[in-house]
Each structure stands twice: as structure tokens, then as C-alpha cells.
KOLZA-695146 format. One record per residue: residue number from 1; residue in one letter; x, y, z of N, C-alpha, C in turn. Coordinates in steps of 0.1 Angstrom, whole numbers, plus 2048, in hexadecimal, padded with zeros to 3 digits. Each point is the difference from the previous one (the first is absolute). Layout:
N
PT    i  aa  n_east  n_north  n_up  ca_east  ca_north  ca_up  c_east  c_north  c_up
PT  NUM   a       X        Y     Z        X         Y      Z       X        Y     Z
...
***
This chain:
70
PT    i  aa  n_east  n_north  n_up  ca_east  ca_north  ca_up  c_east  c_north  c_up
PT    1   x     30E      0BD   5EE      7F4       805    807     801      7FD   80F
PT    2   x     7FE      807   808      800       803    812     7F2      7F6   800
PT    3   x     801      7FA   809      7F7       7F6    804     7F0      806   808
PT    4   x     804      810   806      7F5       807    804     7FB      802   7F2
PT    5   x     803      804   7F2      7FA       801    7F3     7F8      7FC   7FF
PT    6   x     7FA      7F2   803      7F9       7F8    7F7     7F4      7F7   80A
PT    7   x     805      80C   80E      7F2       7FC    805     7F8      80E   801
PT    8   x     7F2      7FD   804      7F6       80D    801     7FC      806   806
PT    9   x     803      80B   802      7FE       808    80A     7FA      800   80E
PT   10   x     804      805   80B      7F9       7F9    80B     7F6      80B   805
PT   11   x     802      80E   7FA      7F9       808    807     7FE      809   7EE
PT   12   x     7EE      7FF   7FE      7F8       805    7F4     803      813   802
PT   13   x     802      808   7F8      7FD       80D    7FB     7EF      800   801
PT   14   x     7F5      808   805      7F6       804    7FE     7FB      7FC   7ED
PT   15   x     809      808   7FA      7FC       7FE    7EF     7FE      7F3   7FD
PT   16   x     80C      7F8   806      800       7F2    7F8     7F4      7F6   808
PT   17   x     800      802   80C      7F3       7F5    804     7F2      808   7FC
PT   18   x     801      80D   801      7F0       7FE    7F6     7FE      7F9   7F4
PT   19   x     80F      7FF   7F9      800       7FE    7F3     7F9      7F0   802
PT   20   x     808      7FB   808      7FF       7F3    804     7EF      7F9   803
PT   21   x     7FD      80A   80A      7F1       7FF    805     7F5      801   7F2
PT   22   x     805      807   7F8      7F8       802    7F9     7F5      80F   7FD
PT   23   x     80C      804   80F      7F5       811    805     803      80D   7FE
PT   24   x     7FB      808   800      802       80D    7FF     810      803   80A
PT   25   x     806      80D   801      805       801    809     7FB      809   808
PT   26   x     7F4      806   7FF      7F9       803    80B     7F9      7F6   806
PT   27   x     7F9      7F9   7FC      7F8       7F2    809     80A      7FB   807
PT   28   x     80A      7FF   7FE      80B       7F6    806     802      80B   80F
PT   29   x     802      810   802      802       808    807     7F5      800   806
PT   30   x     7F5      7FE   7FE      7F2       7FB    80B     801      7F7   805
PT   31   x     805      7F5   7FC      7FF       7F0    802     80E      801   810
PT   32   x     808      80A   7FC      809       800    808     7FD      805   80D
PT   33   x     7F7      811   7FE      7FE       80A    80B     7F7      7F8   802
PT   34   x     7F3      7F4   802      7F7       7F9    804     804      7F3   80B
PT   35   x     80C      802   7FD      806       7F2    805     7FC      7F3   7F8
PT   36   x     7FC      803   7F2      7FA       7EF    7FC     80C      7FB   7F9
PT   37   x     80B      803   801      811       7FD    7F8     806      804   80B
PT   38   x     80E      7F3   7FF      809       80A    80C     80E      804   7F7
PT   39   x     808      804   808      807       80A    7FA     80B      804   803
PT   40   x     80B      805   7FC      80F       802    807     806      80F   7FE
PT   41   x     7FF      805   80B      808       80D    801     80F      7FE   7FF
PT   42   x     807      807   7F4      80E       7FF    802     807      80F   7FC
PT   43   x     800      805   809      805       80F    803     7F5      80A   7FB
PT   44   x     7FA      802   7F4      7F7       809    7FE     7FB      7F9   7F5
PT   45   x     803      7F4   7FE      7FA       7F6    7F2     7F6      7F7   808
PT   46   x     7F4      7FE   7FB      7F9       7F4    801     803      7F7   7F6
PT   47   x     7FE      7F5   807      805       7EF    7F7     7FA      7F8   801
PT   48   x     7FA      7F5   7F9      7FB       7F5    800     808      7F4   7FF
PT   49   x     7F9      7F7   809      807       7F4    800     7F7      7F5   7FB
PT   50   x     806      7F8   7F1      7F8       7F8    7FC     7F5      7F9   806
PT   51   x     80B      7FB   80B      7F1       7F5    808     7F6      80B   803
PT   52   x     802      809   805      7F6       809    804     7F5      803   7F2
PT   53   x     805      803   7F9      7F5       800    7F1     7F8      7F0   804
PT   54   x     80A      7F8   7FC      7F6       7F5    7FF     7FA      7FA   80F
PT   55   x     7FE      807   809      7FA       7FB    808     7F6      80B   800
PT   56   x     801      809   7F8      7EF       80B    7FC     7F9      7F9   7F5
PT   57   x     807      7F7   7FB      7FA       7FA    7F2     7F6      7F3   808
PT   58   x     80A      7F7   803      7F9       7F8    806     7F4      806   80D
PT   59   x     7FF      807   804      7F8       808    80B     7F1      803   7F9
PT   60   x     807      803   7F4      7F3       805    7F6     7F8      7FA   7F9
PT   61   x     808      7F1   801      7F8       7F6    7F3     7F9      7FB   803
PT   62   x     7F4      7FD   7EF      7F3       800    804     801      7F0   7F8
PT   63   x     7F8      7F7   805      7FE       7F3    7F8     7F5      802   7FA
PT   64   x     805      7FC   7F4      7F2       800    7F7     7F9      7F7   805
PT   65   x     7F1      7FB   7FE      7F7       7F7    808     7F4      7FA   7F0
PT   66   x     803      7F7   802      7FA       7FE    7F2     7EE      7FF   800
PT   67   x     7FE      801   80C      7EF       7FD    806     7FE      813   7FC
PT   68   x     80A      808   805      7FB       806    802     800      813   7F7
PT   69   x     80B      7F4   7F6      805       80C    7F6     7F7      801   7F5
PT   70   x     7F8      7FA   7FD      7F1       804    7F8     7F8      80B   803
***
């Protein structure tokens, strides 16, 4: 096995980080044209880059609050 194998991808397909996100693949195409995800043009493909997902994740996270989740 080639040693590029068995690492993960550096640049997401649209399909697979929604899958990832958990989102539609249209929400993810708003999330994009809004600027709230960024994003990688490579020739006529859009791509995601992991950190990029998870820095919309962490961007979005809500702490639960125990005072205030009743």
C-alpha cells in the first residue's frame, strides 16, 4: 500500500462533507454562496477542506447551560 493510501483526503467532494456535516446538499450550497463555510475552487469542482468543516462546527457550537436548559 502507497503511503498517500492511508491518509485522508485533503480536499472534501461537496457529497461527502455534507455527509460529514450532517446536511443536506443543498444547505451546505447556501452555507457556501453566504460565505458561512469556506471553500476551494479546483478547476470547475468545489472542495472542502476538513479544517474548514470543523471550524463551521466549532463556529456553531452551542454550550449547553445547565441554569438555563430548563
Amino acid at each position: 500500500m502507497k503511503e498517500n493510501e492511508t491518509q485522508k483526503p485533503m480536499l472534501l467532494k461537496e457529497a461527502h462533507a455534507s455527509k460529514i456535516l450532517g446536511l443536506s446538499y443543498s444547505y451546505l450550497k447556501i452555507l457556501r454562496r453566504t460565505g458561512l463555510i469556506s471553500w476551494v475552487k479546483v478547476g470547475t469542482s468545489v472542495r472542502y477542506r476538513m479544517s474548514d468543516l470543523e471550524s463551521y462546527v466549532q463556529r456553531n457550537l452551542k454550550i449547553a447551560d445547565a441554569e438555563n436548559s430548563l
